[in-house]
Residue frames as qw, qx, qy, qz and C-alpha x, y, z in Angstrom:
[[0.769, -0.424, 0.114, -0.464, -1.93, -18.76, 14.03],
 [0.031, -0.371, 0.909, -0.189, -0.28, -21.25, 16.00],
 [0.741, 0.019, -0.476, -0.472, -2.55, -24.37, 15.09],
 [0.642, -0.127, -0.739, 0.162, -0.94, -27.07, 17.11],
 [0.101, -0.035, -0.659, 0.745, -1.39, -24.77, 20.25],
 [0.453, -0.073, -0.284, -0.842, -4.73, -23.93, 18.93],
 [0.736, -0.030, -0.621, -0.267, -5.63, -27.57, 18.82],
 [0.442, -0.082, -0.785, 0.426, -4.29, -28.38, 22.15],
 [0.068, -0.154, 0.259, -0.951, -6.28, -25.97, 23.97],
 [0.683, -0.063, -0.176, -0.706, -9.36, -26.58, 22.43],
 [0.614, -0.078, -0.762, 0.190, -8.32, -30.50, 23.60],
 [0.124, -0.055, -0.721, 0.679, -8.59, -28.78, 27.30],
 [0.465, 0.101, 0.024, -0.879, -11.59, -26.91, 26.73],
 [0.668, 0.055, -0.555, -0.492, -13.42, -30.02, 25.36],
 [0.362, -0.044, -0.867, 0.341, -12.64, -32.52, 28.89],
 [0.022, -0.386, -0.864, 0.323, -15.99, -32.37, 30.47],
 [0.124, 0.183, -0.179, -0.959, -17.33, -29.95, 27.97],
 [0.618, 0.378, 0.613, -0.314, -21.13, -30.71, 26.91],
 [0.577, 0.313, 0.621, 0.429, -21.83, -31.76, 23.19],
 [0.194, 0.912, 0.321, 0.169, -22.92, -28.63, 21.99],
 [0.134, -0.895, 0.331, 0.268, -19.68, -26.49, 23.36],
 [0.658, -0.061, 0.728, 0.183, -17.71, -29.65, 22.25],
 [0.492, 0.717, 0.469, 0.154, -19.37, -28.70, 18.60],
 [0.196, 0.976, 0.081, -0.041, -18.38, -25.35, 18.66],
 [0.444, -0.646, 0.531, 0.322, -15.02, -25.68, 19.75],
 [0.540, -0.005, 0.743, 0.395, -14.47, -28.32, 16.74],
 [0.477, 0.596, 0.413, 0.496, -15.86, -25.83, 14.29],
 [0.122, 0.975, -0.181, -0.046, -13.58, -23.03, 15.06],
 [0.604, -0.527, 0.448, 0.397, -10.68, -25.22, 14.91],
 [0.612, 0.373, 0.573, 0.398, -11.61, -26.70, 11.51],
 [0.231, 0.941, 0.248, -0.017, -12.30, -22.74, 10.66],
 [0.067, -0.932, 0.292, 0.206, -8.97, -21.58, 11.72],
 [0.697, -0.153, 0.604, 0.356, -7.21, -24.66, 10.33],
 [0.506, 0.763, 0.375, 0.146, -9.22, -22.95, 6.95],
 [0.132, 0.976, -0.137, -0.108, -8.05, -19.56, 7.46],
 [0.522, -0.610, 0.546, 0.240, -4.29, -20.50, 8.20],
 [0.700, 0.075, 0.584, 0.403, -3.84, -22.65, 5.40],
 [0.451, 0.699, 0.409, 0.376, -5.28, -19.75, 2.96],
 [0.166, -0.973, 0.145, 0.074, -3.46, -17.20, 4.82],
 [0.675, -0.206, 0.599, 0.378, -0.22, -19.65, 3.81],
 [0.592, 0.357, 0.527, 0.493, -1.16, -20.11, 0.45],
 [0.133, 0.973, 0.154, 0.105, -1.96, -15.70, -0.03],
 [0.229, -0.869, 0.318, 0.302, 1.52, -14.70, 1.88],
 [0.494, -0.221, 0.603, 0.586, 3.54, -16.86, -0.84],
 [0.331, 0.645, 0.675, 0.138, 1.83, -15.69, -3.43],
 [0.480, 0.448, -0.142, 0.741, 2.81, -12.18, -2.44],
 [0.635, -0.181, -0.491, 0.569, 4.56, -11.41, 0.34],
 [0.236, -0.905, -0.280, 0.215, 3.34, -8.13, 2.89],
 [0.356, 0.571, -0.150, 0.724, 5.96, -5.26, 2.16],
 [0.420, -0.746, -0.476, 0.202, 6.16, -4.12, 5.46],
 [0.133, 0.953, -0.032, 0.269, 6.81, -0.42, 6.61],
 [0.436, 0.230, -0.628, 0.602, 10.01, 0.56, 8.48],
 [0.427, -0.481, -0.629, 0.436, 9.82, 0.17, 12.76],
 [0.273, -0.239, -0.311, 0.879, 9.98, 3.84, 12.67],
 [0.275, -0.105, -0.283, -0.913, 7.00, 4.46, 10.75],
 [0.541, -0.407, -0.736, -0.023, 5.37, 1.87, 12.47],
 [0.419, -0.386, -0.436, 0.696, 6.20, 3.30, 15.88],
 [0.003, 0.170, 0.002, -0.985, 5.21, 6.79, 14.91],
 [0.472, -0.161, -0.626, -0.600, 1.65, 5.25, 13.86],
 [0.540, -0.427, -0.695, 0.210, 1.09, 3.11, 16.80],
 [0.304, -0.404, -0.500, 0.703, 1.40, 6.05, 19.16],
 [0.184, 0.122, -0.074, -0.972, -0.38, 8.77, 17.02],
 [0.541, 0.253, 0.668, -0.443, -3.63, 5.74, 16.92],
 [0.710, 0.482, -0.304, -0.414, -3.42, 5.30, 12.97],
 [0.933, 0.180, 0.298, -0.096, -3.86, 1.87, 11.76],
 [0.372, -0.230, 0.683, 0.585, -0.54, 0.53, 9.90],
 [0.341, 0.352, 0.692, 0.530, -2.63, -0.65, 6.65],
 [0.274, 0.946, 0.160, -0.066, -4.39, 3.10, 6.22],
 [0.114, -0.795, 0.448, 0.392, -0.75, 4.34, 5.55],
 [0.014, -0.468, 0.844, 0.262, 0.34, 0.93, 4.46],
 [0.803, 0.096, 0.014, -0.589, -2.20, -1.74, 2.84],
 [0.609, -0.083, 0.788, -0.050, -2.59, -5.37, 2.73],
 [0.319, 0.094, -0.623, -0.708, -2.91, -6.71, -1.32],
 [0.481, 0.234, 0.831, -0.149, -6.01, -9.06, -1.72],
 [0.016, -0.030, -0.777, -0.629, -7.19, -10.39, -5.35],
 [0.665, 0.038, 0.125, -0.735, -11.17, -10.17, -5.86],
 [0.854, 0.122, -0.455, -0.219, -10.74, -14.16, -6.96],
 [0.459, 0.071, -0.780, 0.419, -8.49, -15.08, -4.42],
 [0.190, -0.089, 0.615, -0.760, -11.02, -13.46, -1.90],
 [0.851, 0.028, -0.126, -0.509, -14.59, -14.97, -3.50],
 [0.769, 0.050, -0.633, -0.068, -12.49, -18.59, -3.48],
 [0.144, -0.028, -0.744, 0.652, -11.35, -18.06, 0.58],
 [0.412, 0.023, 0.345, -0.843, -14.75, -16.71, 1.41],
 [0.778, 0.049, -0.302, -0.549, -16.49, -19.68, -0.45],
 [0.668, -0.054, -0.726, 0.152, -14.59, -22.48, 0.99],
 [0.110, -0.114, 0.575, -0.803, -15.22, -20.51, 4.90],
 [0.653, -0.064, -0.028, -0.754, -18.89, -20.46, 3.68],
 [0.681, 0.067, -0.719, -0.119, -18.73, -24.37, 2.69],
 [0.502, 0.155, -0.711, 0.467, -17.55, -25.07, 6.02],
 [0.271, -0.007, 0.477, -0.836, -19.52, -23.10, 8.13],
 [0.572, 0.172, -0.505, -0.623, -22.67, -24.70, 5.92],
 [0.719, 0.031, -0.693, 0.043, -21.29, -28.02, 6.51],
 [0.559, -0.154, -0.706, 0.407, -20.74, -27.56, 10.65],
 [0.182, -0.268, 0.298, -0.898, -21.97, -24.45, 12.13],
 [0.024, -0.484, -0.872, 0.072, -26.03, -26.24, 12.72],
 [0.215, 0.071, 0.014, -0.974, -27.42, -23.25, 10.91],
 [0.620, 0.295, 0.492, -0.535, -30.87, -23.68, 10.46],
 [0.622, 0.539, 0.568, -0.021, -32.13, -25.08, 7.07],
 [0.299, 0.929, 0.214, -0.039, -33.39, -21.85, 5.60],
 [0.318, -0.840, 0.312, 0.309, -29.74, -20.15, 6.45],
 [0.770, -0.015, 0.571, 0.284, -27.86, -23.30, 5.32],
 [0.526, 0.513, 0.618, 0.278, -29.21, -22.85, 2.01],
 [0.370, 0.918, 0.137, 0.032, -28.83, -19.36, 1.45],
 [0.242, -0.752, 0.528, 0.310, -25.12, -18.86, 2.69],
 [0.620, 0.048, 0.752, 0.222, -24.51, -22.00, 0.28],
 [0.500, 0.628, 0.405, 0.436, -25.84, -20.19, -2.80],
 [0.236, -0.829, 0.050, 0.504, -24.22, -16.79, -1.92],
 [0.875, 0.131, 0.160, 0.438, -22.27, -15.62, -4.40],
 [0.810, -0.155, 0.138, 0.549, -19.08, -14.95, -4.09],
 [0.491, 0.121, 0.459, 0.731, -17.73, -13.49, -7.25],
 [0.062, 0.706, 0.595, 0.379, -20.09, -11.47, -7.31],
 [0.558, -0.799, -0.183, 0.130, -19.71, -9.94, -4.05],
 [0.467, -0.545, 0.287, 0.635, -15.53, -9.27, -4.56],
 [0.479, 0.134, 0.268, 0.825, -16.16, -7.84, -7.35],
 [0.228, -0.853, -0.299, -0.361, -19.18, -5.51, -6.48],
 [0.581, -0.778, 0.057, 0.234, -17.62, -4.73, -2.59],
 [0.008, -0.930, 0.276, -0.245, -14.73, -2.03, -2.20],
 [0.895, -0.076, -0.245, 0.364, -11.90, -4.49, -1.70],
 [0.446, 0.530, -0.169, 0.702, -9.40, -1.81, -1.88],
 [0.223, -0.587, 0.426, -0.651, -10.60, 0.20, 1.22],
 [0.896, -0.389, 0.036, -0.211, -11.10, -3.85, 3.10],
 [0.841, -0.155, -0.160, 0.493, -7.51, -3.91, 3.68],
 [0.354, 0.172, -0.281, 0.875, -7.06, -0.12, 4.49],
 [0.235, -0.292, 0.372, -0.849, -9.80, 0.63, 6.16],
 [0.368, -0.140, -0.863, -0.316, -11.42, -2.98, 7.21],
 [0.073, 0.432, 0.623, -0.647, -13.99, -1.49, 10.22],
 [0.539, 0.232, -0.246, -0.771, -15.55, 1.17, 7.02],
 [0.479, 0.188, -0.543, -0.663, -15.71, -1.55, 5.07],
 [0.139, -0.379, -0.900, 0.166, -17.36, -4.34, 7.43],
 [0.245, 0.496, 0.562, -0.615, -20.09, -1.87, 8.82],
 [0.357, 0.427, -0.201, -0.806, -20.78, -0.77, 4.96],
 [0.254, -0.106, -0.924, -0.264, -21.36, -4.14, 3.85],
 [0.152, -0.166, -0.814, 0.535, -22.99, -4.96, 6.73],
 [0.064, 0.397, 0.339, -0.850, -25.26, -2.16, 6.36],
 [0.326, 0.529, -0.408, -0.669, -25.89, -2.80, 2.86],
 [0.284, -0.182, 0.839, 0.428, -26.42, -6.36, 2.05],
 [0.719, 0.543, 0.425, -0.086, -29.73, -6.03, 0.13],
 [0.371, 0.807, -0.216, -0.405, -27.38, -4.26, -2.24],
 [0.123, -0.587, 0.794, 0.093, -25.19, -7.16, -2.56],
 [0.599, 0.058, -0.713, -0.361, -27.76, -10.02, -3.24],
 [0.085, 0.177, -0.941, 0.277, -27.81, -11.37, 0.13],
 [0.456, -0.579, -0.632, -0.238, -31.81, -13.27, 0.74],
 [0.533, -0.529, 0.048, -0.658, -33.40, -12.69, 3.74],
 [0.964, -0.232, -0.130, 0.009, -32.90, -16.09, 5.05],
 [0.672, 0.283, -0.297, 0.617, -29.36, -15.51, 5.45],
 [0.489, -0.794, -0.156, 0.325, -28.87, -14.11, 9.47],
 [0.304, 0.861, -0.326, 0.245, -26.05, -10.96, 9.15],
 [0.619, -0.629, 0.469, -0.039, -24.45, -12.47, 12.06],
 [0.805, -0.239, 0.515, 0.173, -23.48, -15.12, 9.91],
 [0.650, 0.612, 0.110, 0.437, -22.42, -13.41, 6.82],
 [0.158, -0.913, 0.326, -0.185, -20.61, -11.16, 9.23],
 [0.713, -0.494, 0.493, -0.060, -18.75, -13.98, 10.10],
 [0.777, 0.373, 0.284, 0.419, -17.92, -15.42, 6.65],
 [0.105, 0.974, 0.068, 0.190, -17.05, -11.83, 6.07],
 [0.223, -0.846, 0.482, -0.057, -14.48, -11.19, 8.94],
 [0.736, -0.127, 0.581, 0.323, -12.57, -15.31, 8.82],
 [0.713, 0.492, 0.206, 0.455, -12.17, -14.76, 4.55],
 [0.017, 0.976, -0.101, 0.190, -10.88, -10.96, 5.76],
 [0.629, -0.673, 0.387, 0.042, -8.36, -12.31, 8.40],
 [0.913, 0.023, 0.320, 0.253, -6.93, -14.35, 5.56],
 [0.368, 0.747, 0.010, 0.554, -5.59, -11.32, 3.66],
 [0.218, -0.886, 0.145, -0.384, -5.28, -8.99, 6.47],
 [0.805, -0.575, 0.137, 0.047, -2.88, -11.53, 9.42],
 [0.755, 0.360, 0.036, 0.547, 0.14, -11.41, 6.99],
 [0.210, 0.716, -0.060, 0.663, 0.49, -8.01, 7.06],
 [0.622, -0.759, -0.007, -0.192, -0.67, -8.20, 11.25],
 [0.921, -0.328, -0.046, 0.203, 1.94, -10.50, 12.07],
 [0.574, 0.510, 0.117, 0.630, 4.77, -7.83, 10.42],
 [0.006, 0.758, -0.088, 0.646, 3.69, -5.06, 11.35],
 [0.687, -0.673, -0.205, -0.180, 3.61, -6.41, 15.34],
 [0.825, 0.034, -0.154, 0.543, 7.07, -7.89, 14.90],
 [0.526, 0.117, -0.118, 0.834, 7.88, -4.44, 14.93],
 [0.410, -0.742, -0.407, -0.342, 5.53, -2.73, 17.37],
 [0.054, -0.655, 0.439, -0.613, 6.66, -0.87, 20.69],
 [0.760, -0.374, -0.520, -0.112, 7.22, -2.64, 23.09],
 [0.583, -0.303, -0.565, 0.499, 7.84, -2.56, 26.91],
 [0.082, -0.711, -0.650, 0.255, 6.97, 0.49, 29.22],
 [0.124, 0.384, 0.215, 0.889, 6.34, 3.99, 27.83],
 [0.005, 0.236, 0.391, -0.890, 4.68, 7.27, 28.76],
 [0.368, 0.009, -0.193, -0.910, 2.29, 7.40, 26.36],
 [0.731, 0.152, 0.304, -0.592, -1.37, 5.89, 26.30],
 [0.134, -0.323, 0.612, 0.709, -1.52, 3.14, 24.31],
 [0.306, 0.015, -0.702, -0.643, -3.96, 2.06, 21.66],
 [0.526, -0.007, 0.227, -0.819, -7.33, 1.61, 21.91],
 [0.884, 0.275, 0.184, -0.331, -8.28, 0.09, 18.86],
 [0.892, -0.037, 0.302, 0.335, -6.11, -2.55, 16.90],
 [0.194, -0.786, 0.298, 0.506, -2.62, -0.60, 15.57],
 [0.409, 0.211, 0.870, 0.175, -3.02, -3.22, 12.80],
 [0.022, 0.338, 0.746, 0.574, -6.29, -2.64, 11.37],
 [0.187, -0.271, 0.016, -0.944, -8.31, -0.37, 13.50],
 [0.555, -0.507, -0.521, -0.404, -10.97, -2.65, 14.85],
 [0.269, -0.722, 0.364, -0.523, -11.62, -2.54, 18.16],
 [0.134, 0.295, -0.937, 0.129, -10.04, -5.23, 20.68],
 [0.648, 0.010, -0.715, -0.261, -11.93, -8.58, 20.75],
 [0.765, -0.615, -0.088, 0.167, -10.90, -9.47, 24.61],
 [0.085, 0.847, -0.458, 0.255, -8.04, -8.93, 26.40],
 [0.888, -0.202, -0.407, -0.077, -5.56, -10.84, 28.74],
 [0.273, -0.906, 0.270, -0.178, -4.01, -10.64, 31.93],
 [0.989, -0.047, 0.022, 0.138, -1.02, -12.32, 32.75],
 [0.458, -0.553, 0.419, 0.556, 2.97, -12.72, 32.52],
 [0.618, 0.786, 0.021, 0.005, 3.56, -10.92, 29.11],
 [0.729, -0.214, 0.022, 0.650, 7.32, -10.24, 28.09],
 [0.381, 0.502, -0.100, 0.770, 7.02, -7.04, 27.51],
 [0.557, -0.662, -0.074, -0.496, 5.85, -6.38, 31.22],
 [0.018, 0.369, -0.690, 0.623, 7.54, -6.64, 34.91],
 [0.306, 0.184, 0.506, -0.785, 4.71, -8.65, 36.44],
 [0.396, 0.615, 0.682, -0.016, 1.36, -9.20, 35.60],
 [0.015, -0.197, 0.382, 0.903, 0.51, -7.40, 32.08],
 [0.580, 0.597, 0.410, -0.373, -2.44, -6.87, 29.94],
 [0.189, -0.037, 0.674, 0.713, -2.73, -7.59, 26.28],
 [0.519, 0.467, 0.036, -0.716, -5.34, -6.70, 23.40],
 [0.503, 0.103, 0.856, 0.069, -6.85, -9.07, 21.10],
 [0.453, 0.463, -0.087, -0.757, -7.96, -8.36, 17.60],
 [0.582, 0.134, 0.795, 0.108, -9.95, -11.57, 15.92],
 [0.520, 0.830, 0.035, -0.197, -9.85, -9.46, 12.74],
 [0.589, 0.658, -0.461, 0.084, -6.16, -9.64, 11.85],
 [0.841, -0.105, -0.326, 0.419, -4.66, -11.58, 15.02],
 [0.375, 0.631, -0.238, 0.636, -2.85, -8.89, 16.42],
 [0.633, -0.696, -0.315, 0.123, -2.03, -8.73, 19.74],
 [0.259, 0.693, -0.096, 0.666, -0.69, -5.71, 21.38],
 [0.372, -0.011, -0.496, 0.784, 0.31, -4.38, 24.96],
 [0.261, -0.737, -0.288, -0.553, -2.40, -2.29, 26.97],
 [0.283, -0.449, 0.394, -0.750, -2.75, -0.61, 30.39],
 [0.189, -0.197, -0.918, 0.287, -3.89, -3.38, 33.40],
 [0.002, 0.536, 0.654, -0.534, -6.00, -0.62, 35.08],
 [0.212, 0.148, -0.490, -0.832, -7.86, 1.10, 31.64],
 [0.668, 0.549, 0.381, -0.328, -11.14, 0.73, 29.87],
 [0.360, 0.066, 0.725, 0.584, -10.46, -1.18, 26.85],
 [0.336, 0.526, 0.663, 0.414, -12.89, 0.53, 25.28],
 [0.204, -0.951, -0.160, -0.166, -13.10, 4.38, 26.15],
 [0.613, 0.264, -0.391, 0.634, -9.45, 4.32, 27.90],
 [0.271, -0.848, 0.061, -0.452, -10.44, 5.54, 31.19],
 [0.502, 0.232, -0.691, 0.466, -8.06, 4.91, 34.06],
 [0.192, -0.608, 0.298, -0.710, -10.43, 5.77, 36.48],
 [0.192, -0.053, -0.943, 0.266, -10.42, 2.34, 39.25],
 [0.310, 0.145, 0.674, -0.654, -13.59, 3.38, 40.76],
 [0.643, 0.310, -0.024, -0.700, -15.52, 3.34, 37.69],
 [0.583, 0.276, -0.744, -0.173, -14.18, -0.18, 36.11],
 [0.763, 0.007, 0.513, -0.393, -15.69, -3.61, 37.63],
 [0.300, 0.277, -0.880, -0.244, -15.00, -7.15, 36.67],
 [0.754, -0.027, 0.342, -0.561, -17.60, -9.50, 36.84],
 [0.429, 0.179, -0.824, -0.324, -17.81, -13.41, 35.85],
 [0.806, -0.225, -0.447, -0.315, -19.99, -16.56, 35.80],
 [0.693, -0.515, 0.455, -0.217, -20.42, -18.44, 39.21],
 [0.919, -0.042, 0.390, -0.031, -17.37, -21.01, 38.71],
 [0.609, 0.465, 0.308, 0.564, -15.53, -19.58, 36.09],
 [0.489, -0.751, 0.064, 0.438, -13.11, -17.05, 37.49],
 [0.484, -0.204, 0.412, 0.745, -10.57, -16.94, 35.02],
 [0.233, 0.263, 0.407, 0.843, -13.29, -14.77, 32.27],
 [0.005, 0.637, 0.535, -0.555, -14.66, -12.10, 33.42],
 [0.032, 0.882, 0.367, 0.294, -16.49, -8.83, 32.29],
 [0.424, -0.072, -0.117, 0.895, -14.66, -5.83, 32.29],
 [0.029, 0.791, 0.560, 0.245, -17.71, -3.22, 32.74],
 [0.263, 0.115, -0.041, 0.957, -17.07, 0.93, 32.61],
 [0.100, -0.760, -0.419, 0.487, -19.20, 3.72, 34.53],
 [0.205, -0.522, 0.052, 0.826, -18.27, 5.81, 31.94],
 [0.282, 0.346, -0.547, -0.708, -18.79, 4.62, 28.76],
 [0.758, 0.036, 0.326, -0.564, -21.17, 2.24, 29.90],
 [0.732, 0.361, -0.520, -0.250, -19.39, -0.45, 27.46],
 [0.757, -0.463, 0.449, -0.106, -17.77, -3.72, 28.58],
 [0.586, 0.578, -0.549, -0.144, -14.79, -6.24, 27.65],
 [0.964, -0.112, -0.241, -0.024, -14.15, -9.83, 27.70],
 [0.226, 0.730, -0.619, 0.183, -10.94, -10.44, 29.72],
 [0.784, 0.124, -0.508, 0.334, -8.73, -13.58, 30.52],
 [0.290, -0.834, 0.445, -0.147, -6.92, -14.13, 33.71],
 [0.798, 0.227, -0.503, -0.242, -4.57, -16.34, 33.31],
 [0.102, -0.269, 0.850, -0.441, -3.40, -17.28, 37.23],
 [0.626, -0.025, 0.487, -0.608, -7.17, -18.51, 36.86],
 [0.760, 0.436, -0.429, -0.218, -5.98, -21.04, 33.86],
 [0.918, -0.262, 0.177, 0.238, -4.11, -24.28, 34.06],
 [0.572, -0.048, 0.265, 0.775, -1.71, -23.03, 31.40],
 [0.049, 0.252, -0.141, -0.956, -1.44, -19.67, 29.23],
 [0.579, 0.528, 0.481, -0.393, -4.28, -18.50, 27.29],
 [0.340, 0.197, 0.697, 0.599, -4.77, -19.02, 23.24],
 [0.253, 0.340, 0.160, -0.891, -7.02, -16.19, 22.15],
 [0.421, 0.015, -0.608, -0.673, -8.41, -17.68, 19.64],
 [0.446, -0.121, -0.878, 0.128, -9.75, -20.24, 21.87],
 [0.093, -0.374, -0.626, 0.678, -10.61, -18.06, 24.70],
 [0.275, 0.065, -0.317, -0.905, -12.80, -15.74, 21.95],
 [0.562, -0.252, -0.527, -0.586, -15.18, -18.44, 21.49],
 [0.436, -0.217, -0.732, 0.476, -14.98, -19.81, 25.08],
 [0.148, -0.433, -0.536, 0.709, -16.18, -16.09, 25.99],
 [0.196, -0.353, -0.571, -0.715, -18.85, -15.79, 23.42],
 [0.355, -0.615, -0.703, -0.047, -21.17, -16.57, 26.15],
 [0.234, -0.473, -0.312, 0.790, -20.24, -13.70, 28.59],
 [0.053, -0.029, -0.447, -0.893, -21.60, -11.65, 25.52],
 [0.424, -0.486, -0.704, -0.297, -25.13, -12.98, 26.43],
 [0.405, -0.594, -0.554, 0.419, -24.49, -11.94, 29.79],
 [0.181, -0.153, 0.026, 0.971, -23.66, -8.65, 29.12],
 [0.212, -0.113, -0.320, -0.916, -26.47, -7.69, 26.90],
 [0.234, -0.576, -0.783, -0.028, -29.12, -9.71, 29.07],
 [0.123, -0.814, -0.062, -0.564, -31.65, -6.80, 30.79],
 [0.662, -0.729, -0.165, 0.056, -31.08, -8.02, 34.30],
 [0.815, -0.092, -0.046, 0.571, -27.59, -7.61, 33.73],
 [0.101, 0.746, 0.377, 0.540, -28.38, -3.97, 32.69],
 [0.520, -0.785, -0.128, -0.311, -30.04, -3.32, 35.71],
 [0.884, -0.370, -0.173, 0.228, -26.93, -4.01, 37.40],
 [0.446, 0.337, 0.188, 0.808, -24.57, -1.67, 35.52],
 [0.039, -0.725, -0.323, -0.608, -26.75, 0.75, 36.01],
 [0.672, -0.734, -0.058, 0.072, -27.14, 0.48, 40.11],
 [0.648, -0.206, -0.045, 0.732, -23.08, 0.05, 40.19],
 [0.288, 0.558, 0.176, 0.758, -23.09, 3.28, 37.91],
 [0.250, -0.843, -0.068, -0.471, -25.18, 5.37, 40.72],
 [0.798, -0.572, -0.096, 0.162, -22.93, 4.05, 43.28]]
């Protein structure tokens, strides 16, 4: 992660921001200042092996994740001591409730990396979020503890293992224009993309479109006119919607697959966009999406 652009951003985002966005912003910097440093102290420690470009390239276009072929290492102590000092932090600044506070604070850890299936959370880290996930009475976790927010310790201590291996394997990703479709879900690590963004890209003539994955960082080339999430190309069925005032993030909503994605423009920025930044910036649009009235809107476009 690029911290000092990180930090500026969130400086723009924060100039007539109200105290409460103003909050959030300043605990995902401090979060990613976390990850970064333990994503520092894991790649010296030992270094990604990456695959050759041509097995990469023959992955990326047949839709298999790099780390199912090629994994990411991660210690069961070196992942209880990142996933306790995320927890600290989130403890100490998220304003969870009380009850929450207190249980993510006595979580433990060690327990957890050595009970959970590290091995298949750096080759296959979508299984193994939705099996936790699905599973924590089996893991110890109270009741007082929201999943949202052990999902969230969960995926920041992941990203620290798993963005080494992103940032490699991207270096040597296809790039510029081809015939074939490309990726859906992250070529990386399989999750699907986070947002997207539109904009001058360099591997693109023109306005381009990227993918975002806030699981390992990866960012990747995509179709302009596509469903990020289904991969239709059909223009009549895709629709972009955003808040009154706030052009630049809209809702990408599909007639097909009835799903929707966050996307950036960035002619509707002052300067380029930081994904990390623009992730929690378009947390809210996530409310809008799943609100009913918004529903009811989808739906009408759909019969039209």
């Amino acid at each position: 992660m690029d911290l000092t652009r990180i930090a500026s951003v969130v400086e723009d985002y924060e100039t007539g921001a109200s105290e409460a966005d103003k909050a959030r912003l300043e605990f995902f910097l401090g979060l990613y200042r976390i990850e970064q440093d333990l994503a520092d102290k894991v790649a010296a420690a030992e270094p990604y092996n990456a695959p050759r470009a041509d097995d990469i390239e023959g992955w990326y276009w047949a839709g298999q994740p790099v780390l199912g072929h090629a994994p990411a290492a991660v210690d069961a102590s070196a992942f209880a001591e990142a996933a306790r000092e995320i927890s600290s932090w989130t403890v100490e600044r998220a304003g969870l409730i009380p009850a929450a506070a207190q249980a993510l604070a006595a979580f433990d850890w060690e327990a957890f990396a050595k009970d959970a299936n590290l091995a298949q959370a750096v080759t296959e880290p979508p299984a193994f979020i939705e099996e936790v996930l699905g599973n924590l009475d089996s893991f110890g976790a109270p009741a007082a503890l929201p999943g949202p927010v052990f999902a969230m310790v969960l995926t920041a201590a992941l990203r620290v293992f798993l963005q080494q291996a992103s940032e490699a394997v991207m270096a040597n990703a296809p790039k510029g224009a081809t015939e074939h479709d490309r990726p859906l879900r992250c070529p990386v690590c399989g999750m699907p993309a986070a947002a997207s963004a539109v904009g001058d890209t360099p591997e693109s003539e023109g306005k381009g479109r990227r993918q975002y994955c806030s699981l390992c960082g990866a960012r990747w080339s995509f179709e302009r006119i596509r469903c990020g999430n289904c991969g239709t190309r059909n223009q009549g069925h895709l629709h972009y919607h955003h808040v009154e005032g706030d052009p630049a993030h809209r809702l990408q909503t599909c007639d097909e697959c009835r799903g929707y994605q966050r996307v950036v423009f960035q002619d509707e920025l002052s300067t380029a966009p930081c994904m990390e930044v623009e992730d929690v910036v378009m947390a809210r649009l996530d409310q809008v999406a799943l609100s009913p009235r918004f529903g009811e809107l989808l739906a009408q476009e759909a019969k039209e």
